[in-house]
Backbone as XML, in Angstrom:
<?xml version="1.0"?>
<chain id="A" units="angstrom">
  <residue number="1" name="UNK">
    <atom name="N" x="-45.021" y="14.658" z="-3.304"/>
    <atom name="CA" x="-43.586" y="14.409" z="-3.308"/>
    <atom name="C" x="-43.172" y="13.938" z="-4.702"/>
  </residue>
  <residue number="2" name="UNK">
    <atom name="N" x="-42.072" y="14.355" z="-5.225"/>
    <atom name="CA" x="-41.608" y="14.185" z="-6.221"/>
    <atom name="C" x="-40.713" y="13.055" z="-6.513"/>
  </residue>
  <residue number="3" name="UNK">
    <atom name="N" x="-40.793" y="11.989" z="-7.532"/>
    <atom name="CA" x="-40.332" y="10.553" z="-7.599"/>
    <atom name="C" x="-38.800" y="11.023" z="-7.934"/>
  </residue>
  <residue number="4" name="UNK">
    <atom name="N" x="-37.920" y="10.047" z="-7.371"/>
    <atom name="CA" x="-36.359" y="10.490" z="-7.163"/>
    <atom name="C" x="-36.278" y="10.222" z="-8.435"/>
  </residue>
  <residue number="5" name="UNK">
    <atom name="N" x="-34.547" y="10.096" z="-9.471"/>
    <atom name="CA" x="-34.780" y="9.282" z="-10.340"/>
    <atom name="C" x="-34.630" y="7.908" z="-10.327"/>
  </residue>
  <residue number="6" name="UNK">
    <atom name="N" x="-34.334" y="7.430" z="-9.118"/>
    <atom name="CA" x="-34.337" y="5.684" z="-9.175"/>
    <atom name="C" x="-35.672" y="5.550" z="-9.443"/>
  </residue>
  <residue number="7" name="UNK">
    <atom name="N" x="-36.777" y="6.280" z="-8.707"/>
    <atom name="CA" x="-38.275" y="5.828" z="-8.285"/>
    <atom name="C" x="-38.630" y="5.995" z="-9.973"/>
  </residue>
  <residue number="8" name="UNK">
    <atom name="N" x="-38.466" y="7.015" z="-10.690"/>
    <atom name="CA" x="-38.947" y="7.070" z="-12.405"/>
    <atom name="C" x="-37.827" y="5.971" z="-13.123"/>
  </residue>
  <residue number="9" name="UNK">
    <atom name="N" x="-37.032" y="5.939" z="-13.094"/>
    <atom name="CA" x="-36.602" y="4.682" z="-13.900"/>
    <atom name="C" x="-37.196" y="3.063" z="-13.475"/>
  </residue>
  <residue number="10" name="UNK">
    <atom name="N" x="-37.719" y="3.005" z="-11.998"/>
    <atom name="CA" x="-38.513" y="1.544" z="-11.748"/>
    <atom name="C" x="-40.146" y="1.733" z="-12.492"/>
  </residue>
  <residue number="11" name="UNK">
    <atom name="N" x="-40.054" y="2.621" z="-12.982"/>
    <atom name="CA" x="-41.592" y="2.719" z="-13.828"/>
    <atom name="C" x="-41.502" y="2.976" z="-15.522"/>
  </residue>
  <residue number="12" name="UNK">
    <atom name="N" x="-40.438" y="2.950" z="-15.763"/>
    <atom name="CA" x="-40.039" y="3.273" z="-16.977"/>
    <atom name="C" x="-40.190" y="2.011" z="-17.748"/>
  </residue>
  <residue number="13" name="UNK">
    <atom name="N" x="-40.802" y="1.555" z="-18.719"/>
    <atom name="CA" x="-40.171" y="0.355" z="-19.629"/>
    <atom name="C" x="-38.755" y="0.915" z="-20.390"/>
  </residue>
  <residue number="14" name="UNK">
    <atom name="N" x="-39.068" y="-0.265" z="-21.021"/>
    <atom name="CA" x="-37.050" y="-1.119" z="-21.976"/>
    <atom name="C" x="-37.776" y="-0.325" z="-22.989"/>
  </residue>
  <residue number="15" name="UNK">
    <atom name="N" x="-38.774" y="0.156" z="-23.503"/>
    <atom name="CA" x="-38.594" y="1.067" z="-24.697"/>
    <atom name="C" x="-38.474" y="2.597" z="-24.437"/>
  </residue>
  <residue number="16" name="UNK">
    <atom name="N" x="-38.836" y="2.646" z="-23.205"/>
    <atom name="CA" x="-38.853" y="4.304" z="-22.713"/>
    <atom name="C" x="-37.251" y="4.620" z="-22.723"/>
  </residue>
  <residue number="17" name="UNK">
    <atom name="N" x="-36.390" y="3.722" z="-21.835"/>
    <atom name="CA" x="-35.165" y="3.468" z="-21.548"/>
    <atom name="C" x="-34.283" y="3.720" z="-22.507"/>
  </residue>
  <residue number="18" name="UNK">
    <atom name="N" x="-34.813" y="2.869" z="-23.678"/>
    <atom name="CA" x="-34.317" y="2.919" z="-24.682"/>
    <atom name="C" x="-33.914" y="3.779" z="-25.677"/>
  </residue>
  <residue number="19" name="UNK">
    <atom name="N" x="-35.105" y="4.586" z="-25.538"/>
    <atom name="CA" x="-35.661" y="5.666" z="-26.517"/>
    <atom name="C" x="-34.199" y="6.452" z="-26.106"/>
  </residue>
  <residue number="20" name="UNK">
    <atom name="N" x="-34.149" y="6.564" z="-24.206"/>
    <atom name="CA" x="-33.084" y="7.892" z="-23.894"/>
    <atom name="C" x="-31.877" y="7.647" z="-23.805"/>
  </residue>
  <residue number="21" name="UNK">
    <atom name="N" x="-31.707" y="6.348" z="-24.630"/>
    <atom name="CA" x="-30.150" y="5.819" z="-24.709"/>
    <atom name="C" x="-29.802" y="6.146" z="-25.927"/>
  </residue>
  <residue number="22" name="UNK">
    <atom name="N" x="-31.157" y="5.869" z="-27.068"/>
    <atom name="CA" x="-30.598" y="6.205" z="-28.321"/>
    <atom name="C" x="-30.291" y="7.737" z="-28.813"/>
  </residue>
  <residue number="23" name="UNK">
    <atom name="N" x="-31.164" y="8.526" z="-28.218"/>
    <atom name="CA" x="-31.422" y="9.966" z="-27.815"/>
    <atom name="C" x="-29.215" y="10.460" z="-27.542"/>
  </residue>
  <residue number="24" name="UNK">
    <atom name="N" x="-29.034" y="9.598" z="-26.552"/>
    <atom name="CA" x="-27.961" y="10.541" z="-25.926"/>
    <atom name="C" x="-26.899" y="10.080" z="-27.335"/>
  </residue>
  <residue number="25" name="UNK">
    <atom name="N" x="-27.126" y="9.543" z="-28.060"/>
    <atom name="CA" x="-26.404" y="8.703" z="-29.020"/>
    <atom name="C" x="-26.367" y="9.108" z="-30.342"/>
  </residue>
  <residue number="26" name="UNK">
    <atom name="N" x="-27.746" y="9.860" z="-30.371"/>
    <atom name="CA" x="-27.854" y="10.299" z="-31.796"/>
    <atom name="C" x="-26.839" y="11.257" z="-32.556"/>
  </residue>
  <residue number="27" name="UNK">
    <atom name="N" x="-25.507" y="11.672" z="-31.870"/>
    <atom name="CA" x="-24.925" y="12.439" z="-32.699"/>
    <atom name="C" x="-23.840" y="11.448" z="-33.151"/>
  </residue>
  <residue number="28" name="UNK">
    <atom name="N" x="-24.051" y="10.356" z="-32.904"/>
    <atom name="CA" x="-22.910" y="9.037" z="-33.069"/>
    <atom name="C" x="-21.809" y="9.035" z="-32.261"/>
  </residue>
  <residue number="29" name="UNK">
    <atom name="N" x="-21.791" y="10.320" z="-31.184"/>
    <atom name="CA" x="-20.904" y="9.693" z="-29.971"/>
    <atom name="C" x="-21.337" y="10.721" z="-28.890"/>
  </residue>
  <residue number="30" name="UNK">
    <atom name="N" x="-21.067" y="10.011" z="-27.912"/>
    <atom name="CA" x="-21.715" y="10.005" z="-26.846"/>
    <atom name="C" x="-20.501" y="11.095" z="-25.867"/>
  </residue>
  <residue number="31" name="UNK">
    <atom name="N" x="-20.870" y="12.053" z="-25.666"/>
    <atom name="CA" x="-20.373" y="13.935" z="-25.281"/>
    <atom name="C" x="-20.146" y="12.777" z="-23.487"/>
  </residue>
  <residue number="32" name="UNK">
    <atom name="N" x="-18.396" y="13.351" z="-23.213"/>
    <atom name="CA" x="-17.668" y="13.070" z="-21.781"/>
    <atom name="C" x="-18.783" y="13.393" z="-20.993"/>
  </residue>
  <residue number="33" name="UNK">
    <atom name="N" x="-19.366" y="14.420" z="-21.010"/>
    <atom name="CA" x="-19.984" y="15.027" z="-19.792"/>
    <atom name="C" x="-21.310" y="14.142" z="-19.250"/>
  </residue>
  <residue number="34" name="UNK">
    <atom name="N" x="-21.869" y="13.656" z="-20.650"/>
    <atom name="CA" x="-23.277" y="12.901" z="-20.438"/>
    <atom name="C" x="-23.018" y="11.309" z="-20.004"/>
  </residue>
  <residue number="35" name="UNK">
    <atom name="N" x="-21.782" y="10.762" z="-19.607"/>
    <atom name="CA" x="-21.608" y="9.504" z="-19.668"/>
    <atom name="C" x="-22.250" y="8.585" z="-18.565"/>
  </residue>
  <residue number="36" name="UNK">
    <atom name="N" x="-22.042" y="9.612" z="-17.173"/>
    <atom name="CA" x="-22.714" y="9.511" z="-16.309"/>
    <atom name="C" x="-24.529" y="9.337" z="-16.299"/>
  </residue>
  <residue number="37" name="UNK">
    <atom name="N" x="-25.307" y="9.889" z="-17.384"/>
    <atom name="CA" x="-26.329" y="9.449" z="-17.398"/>
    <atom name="C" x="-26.732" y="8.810" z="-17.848"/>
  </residue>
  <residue number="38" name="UNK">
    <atom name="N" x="-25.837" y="8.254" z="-18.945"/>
    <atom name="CA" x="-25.640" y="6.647" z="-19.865"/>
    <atom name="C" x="-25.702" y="6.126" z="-19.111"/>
  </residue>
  <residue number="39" name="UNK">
    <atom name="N" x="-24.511" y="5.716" z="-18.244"/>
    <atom name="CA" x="-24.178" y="4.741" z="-17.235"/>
    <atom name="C" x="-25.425" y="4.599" z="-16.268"/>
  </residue>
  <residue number="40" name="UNK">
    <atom name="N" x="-26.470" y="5.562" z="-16.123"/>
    <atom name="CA" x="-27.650" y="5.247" z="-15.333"/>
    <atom name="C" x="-28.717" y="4.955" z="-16.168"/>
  </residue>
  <residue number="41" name="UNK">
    <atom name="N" x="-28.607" y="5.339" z="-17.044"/>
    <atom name="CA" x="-29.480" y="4.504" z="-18.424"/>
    <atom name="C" x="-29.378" y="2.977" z="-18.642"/>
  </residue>
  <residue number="42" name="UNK">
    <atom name="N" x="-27.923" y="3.048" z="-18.811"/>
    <atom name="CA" x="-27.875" y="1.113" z="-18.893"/>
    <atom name="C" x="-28.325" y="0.370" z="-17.612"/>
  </residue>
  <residue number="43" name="UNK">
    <atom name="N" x="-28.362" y="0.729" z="-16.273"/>
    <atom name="CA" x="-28.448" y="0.186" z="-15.588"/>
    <atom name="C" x="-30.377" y="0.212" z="-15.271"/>
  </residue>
  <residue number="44" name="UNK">
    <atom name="N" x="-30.495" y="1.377" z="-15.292"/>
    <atom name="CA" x="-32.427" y="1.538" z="-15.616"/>
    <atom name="C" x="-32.761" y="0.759" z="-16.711"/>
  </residue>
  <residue number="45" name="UNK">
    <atom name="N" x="-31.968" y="0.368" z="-17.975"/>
    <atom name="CA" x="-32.626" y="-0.497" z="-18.875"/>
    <atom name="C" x="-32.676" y="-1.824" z="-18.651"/>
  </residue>
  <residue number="46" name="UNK">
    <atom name="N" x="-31.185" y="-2.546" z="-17.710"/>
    <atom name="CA" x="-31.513" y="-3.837" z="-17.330"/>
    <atom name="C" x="-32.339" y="-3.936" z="-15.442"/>
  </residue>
  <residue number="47" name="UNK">
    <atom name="N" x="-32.856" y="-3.081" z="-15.272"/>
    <atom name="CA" x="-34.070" y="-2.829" z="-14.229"/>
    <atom name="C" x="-35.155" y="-3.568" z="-14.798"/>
  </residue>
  <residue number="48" name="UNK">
    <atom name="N" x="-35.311" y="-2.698" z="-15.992"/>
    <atom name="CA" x="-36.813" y="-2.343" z="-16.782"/>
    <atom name="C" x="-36.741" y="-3.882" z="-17.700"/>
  </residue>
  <residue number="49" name="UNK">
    <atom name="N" x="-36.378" y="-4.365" z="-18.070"/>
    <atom name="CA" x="-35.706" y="-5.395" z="-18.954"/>
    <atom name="C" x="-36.000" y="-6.687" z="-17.799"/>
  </residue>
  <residue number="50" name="UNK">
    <atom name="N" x="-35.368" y="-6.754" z="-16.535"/>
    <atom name="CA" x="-35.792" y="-7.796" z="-15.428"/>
    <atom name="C" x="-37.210" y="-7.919" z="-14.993"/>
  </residue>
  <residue number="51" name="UNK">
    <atom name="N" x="-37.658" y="-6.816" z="-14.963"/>
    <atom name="CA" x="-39.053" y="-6.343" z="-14.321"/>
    <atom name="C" x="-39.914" y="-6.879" z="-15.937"/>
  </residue>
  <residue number="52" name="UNK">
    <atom name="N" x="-39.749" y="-6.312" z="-16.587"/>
    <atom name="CA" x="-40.687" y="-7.182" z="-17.694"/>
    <atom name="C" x="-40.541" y="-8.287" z="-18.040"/>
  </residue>
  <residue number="53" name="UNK">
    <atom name="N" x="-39.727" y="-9.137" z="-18.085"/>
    <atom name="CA" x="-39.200" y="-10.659" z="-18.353"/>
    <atom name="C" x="-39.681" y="-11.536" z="-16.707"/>
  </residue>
  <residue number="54" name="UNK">
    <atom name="N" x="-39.812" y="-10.983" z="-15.760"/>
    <atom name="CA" x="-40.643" y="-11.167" z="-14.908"/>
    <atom name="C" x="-42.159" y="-11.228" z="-14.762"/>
  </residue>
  <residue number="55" name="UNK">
    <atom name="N" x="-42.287" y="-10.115" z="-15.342"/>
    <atom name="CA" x="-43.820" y="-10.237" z="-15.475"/>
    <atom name="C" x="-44.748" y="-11.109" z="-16.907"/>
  </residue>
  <residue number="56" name="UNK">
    <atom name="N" x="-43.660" y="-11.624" z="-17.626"/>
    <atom name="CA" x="-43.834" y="-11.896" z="-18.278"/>
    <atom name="C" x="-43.371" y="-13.716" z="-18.309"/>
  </residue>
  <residue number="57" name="UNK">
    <atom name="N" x="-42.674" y="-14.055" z="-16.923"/>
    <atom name="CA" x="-42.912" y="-15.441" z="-16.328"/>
    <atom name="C" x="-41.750" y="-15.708" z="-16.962"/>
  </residue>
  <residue number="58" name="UNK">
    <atom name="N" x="-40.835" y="-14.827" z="-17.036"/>
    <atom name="CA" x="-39.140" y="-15.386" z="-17.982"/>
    <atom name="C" x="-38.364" y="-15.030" z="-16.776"/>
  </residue>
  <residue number="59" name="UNK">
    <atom name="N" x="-37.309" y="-15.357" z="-16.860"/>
    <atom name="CA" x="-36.232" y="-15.161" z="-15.598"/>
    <atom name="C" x="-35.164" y="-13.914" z="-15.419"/>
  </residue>
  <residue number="60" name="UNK">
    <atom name="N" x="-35.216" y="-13.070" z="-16.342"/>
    <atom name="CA" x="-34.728" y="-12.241" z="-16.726"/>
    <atom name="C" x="-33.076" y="-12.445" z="-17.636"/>
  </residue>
  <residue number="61" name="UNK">
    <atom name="N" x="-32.505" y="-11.335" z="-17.035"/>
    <atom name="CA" x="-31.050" y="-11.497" z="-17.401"/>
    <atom name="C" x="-30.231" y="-12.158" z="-16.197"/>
  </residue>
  <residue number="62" name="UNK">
    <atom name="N" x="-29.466" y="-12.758" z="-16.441"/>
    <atom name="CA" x="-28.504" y="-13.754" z="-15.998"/>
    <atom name="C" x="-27.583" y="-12.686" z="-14.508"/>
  </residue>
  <residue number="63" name="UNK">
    <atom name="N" x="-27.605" y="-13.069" z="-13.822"/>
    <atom name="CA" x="-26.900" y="-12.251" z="-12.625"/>
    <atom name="C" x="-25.221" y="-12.725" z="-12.511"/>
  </residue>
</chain>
């Protein structure tokens, strides 16, 4: 079975995340159509960002 994309972004680190934020960015603005996968980017990066500041015995980001 194939991992949804929630299931690959909970395995992703804050640099993987990162990488495909700067990626959608690199033309210095960010194309109407792709905003929607920004918007699931930022939210997979403060996933990935909680989950390591966790494992790492920090509290994460502020809720």
């Amino acid at each position: 079975m194939n991992p949804t994309p929630a299931d690959r972004d909970s395995v992703r680190s804050v640099a993987q995340v990162n990488a495909e934020i700067r990626e959608l960015w690199s033309g210095g603005v960010l194309p109407e159509e792709r905003r929607p996968e920004y918007e699931r980017l930022v939210v997979a990066w403060a996933r990935a960002h909680r989950t390591e500041r966790a494992a790492q015995g920090g509290a994460g980001l502020a809720a």
